[in-house]
C-alpha positions as CSV (number, residue, x, y, z in Angstrom):
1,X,9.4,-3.5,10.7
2,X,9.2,-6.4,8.6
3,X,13.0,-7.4,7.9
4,X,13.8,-11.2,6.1
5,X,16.6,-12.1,3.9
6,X,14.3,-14.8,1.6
7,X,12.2,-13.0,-0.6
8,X,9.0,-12.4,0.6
9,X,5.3,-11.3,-1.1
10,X,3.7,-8.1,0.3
11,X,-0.1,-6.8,-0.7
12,X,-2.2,-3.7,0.0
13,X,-5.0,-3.9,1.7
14,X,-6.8,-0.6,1.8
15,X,-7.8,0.2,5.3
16,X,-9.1,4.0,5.4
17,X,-9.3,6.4,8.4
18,X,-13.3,7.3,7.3
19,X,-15.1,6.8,4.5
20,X,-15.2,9.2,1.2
21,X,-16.5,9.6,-2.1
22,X,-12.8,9.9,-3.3
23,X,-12.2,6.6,-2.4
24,X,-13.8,4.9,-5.1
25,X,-10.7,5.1,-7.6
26,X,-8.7,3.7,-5.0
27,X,-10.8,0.9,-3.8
28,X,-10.3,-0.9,-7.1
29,X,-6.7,-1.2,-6.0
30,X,-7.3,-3.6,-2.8
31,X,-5.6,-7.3,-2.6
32,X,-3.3,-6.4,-5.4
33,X,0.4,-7.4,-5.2
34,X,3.0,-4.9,-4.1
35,X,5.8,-4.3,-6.5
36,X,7.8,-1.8,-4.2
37,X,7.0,0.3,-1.2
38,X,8.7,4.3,-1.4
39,X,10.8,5.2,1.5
40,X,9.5,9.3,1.7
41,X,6.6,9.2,3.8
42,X,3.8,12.2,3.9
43,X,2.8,15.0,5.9
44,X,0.0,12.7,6.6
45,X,2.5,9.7,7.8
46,X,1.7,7.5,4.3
47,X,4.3,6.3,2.1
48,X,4.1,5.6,-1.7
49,X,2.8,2.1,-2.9
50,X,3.7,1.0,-6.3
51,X,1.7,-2.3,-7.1
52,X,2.9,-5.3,-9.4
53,X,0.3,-3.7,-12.1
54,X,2.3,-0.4,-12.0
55,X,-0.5,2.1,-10.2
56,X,1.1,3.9,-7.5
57,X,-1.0,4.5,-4.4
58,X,-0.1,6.1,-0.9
59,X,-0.7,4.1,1.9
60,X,-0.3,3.6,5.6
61,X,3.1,1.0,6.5
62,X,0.1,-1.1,7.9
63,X,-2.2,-1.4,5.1
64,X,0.8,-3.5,3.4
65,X,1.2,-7.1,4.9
66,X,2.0,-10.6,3.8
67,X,0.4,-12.0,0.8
């Protein structure tokens, strides 16, 4: 866990499990700057992403890292 007390900037980088053709929406999405990450993670262990644009994405905790 990522913990700091100076601000700090965050991206998404999307890393999927296995490739699918529902991807292709979310692929657009990679690099951009994180605006918040949700605390409620998934059944499938992802928590929401909402990026500096405004999309909202779910994500794995490691597909967010230092920008």
């Amino acid at each position: 866990m990522l913990v700091s007390s100076q601000p700090v900037s965050l991206v998404w980088v999307f890393r999927p499990d296995r490739p699918r053709p529902d991807h292709d929406p979310v692929i657009a999405q990679d690099g951009k700057p994180v605006h918040a990450v949700g605390r409620r993670v998934d059944e499938g262990g992802r928590v929401e992403i909402i990026l500096a644009d405004g999309a909202r994405v779910w994500a794995y905790r490691h597909e967010v890292v230092l920008g």
